[in-house]
C-alpha positions in Angstrom: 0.0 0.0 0.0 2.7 2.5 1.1 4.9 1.8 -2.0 2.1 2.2 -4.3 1.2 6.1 -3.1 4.6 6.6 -3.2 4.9 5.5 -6.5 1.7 7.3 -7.6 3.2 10.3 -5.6 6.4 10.1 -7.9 4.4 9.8 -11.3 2.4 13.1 -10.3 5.3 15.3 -9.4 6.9 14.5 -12.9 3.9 14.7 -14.7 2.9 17.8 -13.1 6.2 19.9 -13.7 4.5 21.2 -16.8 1.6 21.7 -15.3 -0.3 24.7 -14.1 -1.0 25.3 -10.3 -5.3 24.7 -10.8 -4.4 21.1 -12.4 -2.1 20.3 -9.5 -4.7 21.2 -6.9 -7.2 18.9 -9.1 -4.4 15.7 -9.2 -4.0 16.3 -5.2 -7.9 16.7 -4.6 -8.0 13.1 -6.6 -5.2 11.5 -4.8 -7.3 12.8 -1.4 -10.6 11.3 -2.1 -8.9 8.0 -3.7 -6.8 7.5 -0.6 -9.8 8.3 1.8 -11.6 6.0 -0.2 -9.5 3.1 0.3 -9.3 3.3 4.3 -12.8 3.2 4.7 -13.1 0.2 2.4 -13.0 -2.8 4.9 -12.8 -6.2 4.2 -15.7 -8.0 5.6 -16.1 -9.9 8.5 -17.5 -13.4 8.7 -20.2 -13.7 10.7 -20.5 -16.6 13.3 -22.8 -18.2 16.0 -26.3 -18.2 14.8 -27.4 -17.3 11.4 -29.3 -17.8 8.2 -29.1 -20.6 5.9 -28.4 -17.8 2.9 -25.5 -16.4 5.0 -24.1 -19.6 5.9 -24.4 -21.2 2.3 -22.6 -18.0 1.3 -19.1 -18.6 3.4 -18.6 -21.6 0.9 -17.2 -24.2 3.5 -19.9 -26.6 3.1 -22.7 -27.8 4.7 -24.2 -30.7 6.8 -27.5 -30.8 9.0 -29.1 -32.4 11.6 -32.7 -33.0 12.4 -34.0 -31.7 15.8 -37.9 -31.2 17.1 -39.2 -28.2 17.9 -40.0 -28.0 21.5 -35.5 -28.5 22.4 -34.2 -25.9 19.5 -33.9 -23.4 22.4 -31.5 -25.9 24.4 -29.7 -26.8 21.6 -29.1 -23.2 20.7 -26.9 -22.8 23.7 -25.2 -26.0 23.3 -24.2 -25.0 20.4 -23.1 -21.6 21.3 -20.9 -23.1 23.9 -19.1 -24.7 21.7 -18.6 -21.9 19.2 -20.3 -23.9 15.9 -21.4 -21.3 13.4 -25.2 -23.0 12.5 -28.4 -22.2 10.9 -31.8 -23.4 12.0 -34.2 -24.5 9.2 -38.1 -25.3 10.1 -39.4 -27.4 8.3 -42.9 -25.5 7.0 -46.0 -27.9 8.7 -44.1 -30.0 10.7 -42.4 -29.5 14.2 -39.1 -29.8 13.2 -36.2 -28.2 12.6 -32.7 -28.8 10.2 -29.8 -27.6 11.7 -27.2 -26.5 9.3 -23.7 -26.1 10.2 -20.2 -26.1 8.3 -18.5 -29.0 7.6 -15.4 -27.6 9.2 -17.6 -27.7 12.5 -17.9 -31.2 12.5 -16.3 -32.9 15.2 -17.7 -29.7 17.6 -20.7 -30.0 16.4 -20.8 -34.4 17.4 -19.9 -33.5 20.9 -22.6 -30.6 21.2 -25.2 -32.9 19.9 -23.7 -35.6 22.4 -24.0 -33.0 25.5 -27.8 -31.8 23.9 -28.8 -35.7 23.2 -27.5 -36.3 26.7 -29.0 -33.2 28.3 -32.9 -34.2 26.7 -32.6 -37.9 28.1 -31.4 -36.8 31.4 -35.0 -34.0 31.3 -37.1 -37.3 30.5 -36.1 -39.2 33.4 -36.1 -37.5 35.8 -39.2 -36.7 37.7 -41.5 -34.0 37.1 -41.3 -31.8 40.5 -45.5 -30.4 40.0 -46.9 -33.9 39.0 -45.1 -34.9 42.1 -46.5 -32.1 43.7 -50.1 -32.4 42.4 -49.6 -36.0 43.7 -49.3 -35.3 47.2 -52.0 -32.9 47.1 -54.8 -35.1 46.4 -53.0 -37.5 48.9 -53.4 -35.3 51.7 -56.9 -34.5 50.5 -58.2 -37.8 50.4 -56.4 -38.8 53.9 -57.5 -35.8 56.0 -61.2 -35.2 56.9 -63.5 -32.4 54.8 -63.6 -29.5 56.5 -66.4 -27.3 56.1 -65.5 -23.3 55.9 -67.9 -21.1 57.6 -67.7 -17.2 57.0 -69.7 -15.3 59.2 -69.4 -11.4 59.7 -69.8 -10.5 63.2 -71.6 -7.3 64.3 
């Protein structure tokens, strides 16, 4: 970058020894705007995490997918944040499901955050729901102790 204005900064001071001092100040101008122009041009950055399938499709690594139901996409989200896999959730229109896209590059993350998710959902089914438990009890303890009957009287 540096050798090329100085190279375009050579080529204009022989090119403009002839010239007249309004053409200069034009050339300079030029050079201004074209330099200013090329700092604020950026490359851009890839974007990772969660994202659409266009975006994803569009960092040309490849693609795999997984299929996952609709009621665990919010756990798997943050297992697969965790482990930093750059993914895009599909749902499949009329049906509760979703494809998960993710890179090929992603791979082997991606089989031990399925592992932890897959582990995570079996561990939820086994263990015991804390309200039916609840709701359990209750009817026990109404059904062993004797109906009471409330009485609300205002006294004057």
């Amino acid at each position: 970058m540096q050798e090329e204005v100085e190279q375009r900064t050579v080529t204009l001071i022989v090119n403009t020894a002839k010239l007249t001092e309004r053409e200069l100040e034009k050339a300079l101008s030029k050079l201004l705007a074209q330099m200013k122009a090329d700092r604020q041009h950026k490359p851009v950055k890839e974007k990772h995490g969660k994202m659409t399938v266009k975006q994803l499709a569009e960092q040309n690594r490849g693609m795999q997918s997984i299929e996952v139901s609709d009621e665990n996409i919010g756990s798997f989200n943050r297992v697969a944040r965790k482990y930093g896999i750059d993914f895009a959730p599909f749902k499949v229109k009329g049906e509760n499901r979703y494809l998960i896209f993710f890179k090929d590059a992603d791979q082997d993350a991606m089989t031990a955050a399925f592992k932890e998710y897959t582990d995570k959902t079996v561990m939820r089914e086994k263990k015991p729901s804390v309200l039916a438990a609840l709701q359990k009890f209750k009817e026990l303890v109404a059904s062993l102790s004797p109906a009471r009957e409330k009485r609300r009287e205002r006294e004057r």
